[in-house]
Backbone as JSON, one array per atom type, in Angstrom:
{
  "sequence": "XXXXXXXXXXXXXXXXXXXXXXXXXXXXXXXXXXXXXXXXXXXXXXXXXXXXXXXXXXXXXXXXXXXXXXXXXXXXXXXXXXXXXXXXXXXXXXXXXXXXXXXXXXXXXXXXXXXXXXXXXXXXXXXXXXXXXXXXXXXXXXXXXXXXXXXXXXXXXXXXXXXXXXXXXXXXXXXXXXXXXXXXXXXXXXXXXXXXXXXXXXXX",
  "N": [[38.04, 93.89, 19.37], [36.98, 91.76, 20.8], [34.17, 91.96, 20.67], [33.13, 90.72, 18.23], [34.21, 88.1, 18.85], [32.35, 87.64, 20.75], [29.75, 87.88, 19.0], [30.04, 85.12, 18.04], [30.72, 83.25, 19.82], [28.21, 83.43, 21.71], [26.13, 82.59, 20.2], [27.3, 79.88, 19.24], [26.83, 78.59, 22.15], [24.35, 78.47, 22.89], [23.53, 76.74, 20.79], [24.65, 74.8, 21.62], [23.65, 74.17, 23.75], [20.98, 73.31, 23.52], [21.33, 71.5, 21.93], [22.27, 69.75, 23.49], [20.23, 69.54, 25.69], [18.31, 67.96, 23.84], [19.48, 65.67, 23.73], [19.81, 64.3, 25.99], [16.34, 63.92, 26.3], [13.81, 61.65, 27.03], [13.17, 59.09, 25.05], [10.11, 58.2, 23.24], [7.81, 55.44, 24.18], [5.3, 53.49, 22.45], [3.13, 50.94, 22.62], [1.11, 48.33, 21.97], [-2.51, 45.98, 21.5], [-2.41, 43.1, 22.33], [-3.71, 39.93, 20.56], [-5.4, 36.63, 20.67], [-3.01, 33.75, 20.33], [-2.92, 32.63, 16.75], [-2.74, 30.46, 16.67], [-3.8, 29.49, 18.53], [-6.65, 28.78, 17.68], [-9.38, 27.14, 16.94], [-8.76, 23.35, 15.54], [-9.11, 22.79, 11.62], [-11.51, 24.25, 11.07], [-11.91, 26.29, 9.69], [-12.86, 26.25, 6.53], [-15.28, 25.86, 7.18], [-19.12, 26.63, 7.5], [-20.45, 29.41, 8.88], [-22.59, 29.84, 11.05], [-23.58, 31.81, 12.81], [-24.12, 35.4, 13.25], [-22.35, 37.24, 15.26], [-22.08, 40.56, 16.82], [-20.34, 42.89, 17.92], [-20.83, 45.71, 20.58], [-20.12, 49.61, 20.55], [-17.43, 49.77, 22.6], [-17.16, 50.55, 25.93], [-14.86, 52.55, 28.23], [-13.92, 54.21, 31.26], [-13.24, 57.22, 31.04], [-10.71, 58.64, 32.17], [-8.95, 56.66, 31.36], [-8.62, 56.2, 28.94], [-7.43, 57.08, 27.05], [-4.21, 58.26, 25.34], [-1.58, 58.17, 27.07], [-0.06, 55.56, 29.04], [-1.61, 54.76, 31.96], [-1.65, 54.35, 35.31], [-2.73, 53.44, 38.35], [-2.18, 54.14, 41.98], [-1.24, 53.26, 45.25], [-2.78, 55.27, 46.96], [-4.9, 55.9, 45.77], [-4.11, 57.69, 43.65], [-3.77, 58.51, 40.2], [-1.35, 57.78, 38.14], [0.34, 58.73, 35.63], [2.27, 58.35, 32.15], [4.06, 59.98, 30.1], [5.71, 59.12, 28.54], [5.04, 56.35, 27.9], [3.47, 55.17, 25.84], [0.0, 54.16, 24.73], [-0.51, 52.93, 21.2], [-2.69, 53.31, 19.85], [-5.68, 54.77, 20.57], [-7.4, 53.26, 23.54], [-10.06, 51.99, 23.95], [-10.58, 51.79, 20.92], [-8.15, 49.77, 20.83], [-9.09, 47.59, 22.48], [-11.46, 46.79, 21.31], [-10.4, 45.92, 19.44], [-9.19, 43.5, 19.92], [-10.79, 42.44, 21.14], [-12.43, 41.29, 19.38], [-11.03, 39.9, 17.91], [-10.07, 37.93, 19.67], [-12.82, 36.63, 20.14], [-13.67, 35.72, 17.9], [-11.93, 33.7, 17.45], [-12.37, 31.81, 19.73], [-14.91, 31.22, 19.19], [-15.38, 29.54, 16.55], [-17.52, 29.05, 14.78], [-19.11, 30.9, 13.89], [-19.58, 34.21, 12.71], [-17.44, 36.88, 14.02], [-17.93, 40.73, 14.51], [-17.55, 44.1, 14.6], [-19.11, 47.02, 15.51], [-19.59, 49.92, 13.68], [-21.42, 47.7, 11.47], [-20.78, 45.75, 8.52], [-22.56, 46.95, 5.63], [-25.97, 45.83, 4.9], [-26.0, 43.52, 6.43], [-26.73, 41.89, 9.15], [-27.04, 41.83, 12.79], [-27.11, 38.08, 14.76], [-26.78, 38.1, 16.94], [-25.83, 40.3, 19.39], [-23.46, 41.81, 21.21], [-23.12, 43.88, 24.14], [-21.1, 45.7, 26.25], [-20.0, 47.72, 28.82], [-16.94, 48.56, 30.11], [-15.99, 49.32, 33.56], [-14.01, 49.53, 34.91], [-10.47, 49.02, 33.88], [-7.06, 48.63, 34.74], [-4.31, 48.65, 35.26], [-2.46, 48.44, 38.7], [0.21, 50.21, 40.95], [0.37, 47.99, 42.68], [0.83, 46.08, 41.3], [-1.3, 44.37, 40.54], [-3.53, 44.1, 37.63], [-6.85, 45.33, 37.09], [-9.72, 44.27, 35.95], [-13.61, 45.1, 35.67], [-16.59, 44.69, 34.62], [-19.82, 45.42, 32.62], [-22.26, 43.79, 30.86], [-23.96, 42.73, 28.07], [-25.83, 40.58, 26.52], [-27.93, 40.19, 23.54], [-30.37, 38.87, 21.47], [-31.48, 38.56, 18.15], [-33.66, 41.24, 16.98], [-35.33, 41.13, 19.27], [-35.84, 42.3, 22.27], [-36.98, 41.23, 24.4], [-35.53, 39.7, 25.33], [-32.87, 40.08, 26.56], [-30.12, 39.62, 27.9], [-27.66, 40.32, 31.0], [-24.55, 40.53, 32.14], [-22.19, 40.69, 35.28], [-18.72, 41.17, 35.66], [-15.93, 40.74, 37.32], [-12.83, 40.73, 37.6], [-9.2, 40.13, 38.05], [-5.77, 39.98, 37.31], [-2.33, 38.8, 38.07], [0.35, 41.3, 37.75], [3.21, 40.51, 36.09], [6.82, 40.86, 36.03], [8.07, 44.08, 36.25], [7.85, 47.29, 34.92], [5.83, 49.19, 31.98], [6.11, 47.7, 29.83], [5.03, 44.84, 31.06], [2.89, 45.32, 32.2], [1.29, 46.21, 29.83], [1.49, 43.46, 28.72], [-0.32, 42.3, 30.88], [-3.11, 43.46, 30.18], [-3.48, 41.79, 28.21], [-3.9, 39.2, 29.16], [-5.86, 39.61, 30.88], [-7.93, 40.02, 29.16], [-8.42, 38.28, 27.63], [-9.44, 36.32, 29.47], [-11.57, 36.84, 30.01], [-12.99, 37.56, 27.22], [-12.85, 34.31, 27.67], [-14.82, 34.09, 29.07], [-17.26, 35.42, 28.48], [-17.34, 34.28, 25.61], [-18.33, 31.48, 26.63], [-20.93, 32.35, 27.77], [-22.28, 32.87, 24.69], [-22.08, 30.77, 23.35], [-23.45, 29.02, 25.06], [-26.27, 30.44, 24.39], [-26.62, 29.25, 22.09], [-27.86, 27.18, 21.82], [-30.22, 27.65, 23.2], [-33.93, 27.15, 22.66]],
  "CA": [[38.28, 92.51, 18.96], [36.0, 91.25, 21.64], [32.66, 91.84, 20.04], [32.95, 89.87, 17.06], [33.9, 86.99, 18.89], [31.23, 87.35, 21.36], [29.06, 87.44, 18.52], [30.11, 84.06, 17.56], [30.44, 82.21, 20.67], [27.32, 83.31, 22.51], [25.13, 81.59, 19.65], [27.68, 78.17, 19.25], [27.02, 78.03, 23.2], [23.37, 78.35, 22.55], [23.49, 75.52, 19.93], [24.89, 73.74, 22.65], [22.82, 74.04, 25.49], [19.34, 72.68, 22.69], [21.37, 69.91, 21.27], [22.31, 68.95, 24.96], [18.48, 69.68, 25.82], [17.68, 67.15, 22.59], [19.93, 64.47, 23.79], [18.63, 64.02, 27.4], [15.47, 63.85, 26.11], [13.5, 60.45, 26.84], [12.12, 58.7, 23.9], [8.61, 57.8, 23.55], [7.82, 54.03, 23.68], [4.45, 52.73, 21.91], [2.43, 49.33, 22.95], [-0.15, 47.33, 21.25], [-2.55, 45.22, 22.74], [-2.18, 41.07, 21.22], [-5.09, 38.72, 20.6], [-4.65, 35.29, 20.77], [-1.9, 33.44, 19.11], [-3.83, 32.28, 15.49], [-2.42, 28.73, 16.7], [-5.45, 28.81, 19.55], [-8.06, 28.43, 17.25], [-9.26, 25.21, 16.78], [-8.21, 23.38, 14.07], [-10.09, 22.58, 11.0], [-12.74, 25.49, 11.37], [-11.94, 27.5, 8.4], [-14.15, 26.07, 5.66], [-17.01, 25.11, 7.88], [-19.84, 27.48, 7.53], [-20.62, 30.27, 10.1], [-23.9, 29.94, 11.35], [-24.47, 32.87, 13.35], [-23.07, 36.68, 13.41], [-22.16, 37.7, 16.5], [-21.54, 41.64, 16.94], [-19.78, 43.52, 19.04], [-21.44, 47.17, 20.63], [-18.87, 50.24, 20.84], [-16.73, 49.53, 23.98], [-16.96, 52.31, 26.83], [-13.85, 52.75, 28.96], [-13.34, 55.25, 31.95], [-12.68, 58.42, 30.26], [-9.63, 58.35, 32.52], [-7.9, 55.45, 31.17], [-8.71, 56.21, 27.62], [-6.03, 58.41, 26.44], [-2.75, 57.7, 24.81], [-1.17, 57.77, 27.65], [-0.68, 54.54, 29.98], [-2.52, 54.9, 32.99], [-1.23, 53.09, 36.8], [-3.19, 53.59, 39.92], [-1.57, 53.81, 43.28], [-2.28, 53.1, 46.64], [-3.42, 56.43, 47.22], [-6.02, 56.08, 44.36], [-4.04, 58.63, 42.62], [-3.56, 58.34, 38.66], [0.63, 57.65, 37.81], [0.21, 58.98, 33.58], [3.44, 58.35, 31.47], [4.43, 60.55, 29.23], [6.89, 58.32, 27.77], [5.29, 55.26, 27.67], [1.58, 55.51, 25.76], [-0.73, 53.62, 23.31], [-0.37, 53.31, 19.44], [-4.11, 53.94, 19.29], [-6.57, 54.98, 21.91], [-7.6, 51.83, 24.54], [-11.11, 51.6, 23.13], [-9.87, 51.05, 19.74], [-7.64, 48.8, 20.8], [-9.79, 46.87, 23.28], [-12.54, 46.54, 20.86], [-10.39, 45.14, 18.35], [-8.82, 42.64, 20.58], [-12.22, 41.6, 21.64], [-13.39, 40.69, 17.84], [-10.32, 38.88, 17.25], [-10.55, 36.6, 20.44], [-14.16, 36.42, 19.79], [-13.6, 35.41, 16.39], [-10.81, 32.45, 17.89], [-13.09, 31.38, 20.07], [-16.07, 30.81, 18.3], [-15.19, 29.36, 15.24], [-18.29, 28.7, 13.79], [-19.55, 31.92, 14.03], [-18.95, 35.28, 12.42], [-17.75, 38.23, 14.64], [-17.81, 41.74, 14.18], [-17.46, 44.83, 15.74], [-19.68, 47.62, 14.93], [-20.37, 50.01, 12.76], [-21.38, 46.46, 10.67], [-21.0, 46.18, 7.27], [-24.07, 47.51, 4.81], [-26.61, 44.71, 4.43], [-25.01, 42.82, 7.42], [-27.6, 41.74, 10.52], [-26.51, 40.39, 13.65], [-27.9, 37.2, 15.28], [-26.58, 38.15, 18.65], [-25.3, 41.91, 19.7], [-22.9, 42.33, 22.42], [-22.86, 45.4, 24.78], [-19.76, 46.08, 27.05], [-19.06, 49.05, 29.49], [-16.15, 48.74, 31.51], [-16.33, 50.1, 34.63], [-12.65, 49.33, 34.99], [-9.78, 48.1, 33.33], [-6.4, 49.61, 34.65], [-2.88, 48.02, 36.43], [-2.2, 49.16, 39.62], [1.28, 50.13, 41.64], [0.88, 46.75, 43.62], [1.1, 44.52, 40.01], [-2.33, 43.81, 39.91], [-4.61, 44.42, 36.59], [-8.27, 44.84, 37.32], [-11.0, 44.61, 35.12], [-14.51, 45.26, 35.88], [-17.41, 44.97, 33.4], [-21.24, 45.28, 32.59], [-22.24, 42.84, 29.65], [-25.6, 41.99, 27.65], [-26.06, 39.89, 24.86], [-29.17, 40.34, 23.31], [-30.78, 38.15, 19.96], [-31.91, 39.91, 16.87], [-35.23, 41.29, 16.81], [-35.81, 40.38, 20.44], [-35.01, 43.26, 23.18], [-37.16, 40.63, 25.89], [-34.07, 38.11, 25.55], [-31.81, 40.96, 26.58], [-29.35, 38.83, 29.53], [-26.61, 41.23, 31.38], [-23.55, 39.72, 33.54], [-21.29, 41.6, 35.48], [-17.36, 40.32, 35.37], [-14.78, 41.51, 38.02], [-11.33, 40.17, 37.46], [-7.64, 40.24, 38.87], [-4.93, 39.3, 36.87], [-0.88, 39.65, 38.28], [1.21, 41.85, 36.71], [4.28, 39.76, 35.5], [7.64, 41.42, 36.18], [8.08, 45.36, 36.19], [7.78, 48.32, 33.49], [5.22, 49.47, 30.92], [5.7, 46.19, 28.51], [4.77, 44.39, 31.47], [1.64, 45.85, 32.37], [0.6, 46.03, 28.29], [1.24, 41.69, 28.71], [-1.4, 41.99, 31.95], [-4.02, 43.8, 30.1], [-3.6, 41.16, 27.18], [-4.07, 38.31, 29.68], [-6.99, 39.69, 31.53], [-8.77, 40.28, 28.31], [-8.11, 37.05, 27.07], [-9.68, 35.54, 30.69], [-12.76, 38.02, 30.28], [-13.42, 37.08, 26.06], [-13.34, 32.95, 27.65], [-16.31, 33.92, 29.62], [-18.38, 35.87, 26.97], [-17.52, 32.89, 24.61], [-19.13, 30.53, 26.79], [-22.43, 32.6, 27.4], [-22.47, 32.98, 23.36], [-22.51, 29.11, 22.96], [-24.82, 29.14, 25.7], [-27.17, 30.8, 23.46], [-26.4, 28.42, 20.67], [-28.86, 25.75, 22.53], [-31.12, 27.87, 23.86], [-34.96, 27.27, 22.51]],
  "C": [[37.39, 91.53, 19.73], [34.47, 90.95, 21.06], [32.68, 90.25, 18.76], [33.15, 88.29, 17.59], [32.8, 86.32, 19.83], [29.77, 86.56, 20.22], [28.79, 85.56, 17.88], [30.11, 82.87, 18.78], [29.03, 81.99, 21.65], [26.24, 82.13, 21.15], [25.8, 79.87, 19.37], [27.26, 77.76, 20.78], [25.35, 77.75, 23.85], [22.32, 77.29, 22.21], [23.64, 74.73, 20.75], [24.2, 72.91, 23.13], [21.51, 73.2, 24.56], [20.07, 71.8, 22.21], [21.39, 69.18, 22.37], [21.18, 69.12, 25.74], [17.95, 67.79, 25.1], [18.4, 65.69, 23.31], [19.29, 63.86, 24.61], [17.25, 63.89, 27.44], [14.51, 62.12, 25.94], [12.8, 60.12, 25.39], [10.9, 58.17, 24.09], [8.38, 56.04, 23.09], [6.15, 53.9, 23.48], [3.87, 51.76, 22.26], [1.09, 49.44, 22.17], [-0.97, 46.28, 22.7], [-2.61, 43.64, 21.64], [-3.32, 40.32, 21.62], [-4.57, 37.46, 20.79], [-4.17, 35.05, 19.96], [-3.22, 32.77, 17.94], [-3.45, 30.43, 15.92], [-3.51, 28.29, 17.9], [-6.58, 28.21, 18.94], [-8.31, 27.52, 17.24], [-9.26, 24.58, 15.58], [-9.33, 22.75, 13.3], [-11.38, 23.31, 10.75], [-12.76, 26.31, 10.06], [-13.16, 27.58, 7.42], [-15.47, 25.87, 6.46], [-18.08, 26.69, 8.13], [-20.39, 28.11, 8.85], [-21.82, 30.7, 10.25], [-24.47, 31.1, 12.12], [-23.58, 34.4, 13.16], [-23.43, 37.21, 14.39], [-21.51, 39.35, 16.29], [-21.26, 42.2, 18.32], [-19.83, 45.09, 19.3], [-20.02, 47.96, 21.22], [-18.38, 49.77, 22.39], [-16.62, 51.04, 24.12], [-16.14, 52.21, 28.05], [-13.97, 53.67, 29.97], [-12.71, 56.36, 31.27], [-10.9, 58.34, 30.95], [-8.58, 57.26, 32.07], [-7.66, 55.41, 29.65], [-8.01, 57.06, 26.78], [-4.79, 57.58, 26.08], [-1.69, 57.22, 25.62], [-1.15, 56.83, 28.48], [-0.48, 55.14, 31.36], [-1.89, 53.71, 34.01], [-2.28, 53.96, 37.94], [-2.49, 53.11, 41.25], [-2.47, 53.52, 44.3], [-3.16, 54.06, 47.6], [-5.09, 56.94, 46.32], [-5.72, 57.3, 43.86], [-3.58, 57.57, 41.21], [-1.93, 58.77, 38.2], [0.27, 57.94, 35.96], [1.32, 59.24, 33.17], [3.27, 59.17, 30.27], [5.19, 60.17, 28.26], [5.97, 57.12, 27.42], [3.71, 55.48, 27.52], [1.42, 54.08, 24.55], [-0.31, 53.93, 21.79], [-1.7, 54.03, 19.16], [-5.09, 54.39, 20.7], [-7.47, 53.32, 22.63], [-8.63, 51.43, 24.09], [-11.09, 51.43, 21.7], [-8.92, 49.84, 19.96], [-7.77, 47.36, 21.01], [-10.49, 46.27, 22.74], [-11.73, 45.75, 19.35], [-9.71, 43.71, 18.41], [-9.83, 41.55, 21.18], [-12.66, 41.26, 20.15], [-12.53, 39.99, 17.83], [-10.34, 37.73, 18.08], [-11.78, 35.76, 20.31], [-13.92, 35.68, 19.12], [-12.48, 33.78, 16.85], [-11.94, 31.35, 18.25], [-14.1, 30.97, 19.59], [-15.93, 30.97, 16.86], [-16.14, 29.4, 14.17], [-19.55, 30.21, 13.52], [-18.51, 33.08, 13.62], [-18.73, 36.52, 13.07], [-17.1, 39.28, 14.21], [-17.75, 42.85, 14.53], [-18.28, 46.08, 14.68], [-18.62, 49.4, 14.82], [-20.73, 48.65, 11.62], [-21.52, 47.04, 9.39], [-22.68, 46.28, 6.55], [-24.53, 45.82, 4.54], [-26.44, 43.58, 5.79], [-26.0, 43.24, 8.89], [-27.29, 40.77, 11.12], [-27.76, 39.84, 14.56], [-28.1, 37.35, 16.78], [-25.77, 39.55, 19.05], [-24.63, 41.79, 21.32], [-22.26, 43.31, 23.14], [-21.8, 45.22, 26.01], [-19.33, 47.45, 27.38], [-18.44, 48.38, 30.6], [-16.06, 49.81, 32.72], [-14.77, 50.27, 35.42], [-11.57, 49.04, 34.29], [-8.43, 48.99, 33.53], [-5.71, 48.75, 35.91], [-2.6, 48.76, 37.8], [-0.54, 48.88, 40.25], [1.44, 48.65, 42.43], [0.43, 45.69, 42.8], [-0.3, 43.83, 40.32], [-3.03, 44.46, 38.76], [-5.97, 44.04, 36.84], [-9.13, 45.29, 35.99], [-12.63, 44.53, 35.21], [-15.49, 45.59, 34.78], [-18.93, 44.71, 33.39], [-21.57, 44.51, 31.67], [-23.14, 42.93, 29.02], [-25.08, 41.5, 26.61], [-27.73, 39.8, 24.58], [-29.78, 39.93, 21.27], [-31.51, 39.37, 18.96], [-33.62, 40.08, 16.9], [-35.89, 41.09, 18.22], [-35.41, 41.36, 21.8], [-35.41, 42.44, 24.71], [-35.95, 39.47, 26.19], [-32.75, 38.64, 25.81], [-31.05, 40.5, 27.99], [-28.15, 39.84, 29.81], [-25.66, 39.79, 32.35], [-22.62, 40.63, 33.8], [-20.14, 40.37, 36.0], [-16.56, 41.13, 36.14], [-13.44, 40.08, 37.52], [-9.89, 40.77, 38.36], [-6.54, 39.57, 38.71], [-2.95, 40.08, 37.66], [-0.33, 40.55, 37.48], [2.51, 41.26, 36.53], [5.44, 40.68, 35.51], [7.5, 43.32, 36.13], [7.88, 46.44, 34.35], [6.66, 48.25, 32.77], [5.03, 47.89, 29.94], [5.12, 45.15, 29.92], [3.07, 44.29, 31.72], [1.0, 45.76, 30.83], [0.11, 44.32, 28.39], [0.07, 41.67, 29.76], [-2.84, 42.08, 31.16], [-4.41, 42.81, 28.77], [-4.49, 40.01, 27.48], [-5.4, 38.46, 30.48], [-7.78, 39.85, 30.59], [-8.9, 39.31, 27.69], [-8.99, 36.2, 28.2], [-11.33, 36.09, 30.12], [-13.32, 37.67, 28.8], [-13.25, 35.27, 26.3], [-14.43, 33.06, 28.14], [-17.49, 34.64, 28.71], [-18.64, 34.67, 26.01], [-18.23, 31.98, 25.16], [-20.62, 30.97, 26.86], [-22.35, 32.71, 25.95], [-22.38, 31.72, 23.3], [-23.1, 28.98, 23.74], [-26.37, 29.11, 25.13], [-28.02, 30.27, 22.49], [-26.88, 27.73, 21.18], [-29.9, 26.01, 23.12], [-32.65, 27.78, 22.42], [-35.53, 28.79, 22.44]]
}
């Protein structure tokens, strides 16, 4: 009489143990990164014709930071990688599309774009970007470190570089916190590009 109910309780206790596995199981949380609010732009810009096209060259990240997962640096200069708490898309996708849309805020009168450009479609002004950084650290700062050029069409001797360090706080604790840092330092970092690109716009 024993067997038969062995047979039946060793697999309900089985079932158990993997649904009570399944429960305890953290869920995975997602982040985006946010451009500026559409209420920055400046107003009245829409219809007014867009005199130049500004593009934007692939963005190159730290292989390290460029993964799904979000990325912290300690004080040890080790690498903290969440398993729980990652990207919707990979950081250079995200980065690069956060940088066209500020772009695009910022310089109203101008068309920006991020490459591959569309067919037929030549830009006036090309802008190259490797980060050499960009990544929150255990003591709530977000750094970003960057190489730059902008360089006119047809013209490789008018090719200008700037390098950009930054250091934005990190704003209260957790993962959504750190996502808001890297919004705000990218937002600091596309006001200074915007001004060399109207820079441009006067140069002889």
């Amino acid at each position: 009489m024993k067997r038969p109910f062995l047979r039946v309780l060793i697999p309900a206790l089985l079932l158990a143990m993997i649904l009570g596995c399944r429960s305890v199981t953290p869920s995975v949380n997602h982040y985006v990164l946010r451009s500026l609010a559409a209420g920055e732009s400046p107003a009245g810009t829409v219809d007014e014709p867009r005199s130049r096209i500004v593009a934007i060259g692939p963005v190159q990240l730290p292989a390290y930071v460029n993964r799904m997962q979000m990325v912290m640096l300690n004080d040890s200069s080790e690498l903290e990688i969440s398993e729980f708490h990652r990207w919707a898309d990979y950081p250079d996708r995200l980065v690069q599309q956060v940088l066209e849309d500020n772009l695009q805020a910022l310089l109203p009168h101008a068309r920006v774009v991020s490459h591959p450009l569309p067919a037929g479609l030549e830009a006036d002004v090309t802008l190259g970007i490797r980060f050499g950084e960009l990544i929150g650290t255990t003591d709530k700062k977000m750094r970003l470190r960057a190489m730059w050029t902008l360089q006119r069409k047809g013209a490789p001797e008018t090719e200008r570089s700037w390098r950009t360090c930054l250091c934005e706080p990190i704003s209260g604790t957790g993962f959504k916190a750190l996502a808001a840092a890297h919004n705000r330092v990218l937002e600091k970092f596309c006001r200074e590009v915007a001004l060399a690109i109207d820079g441009l716009e006067w140069e002889k």
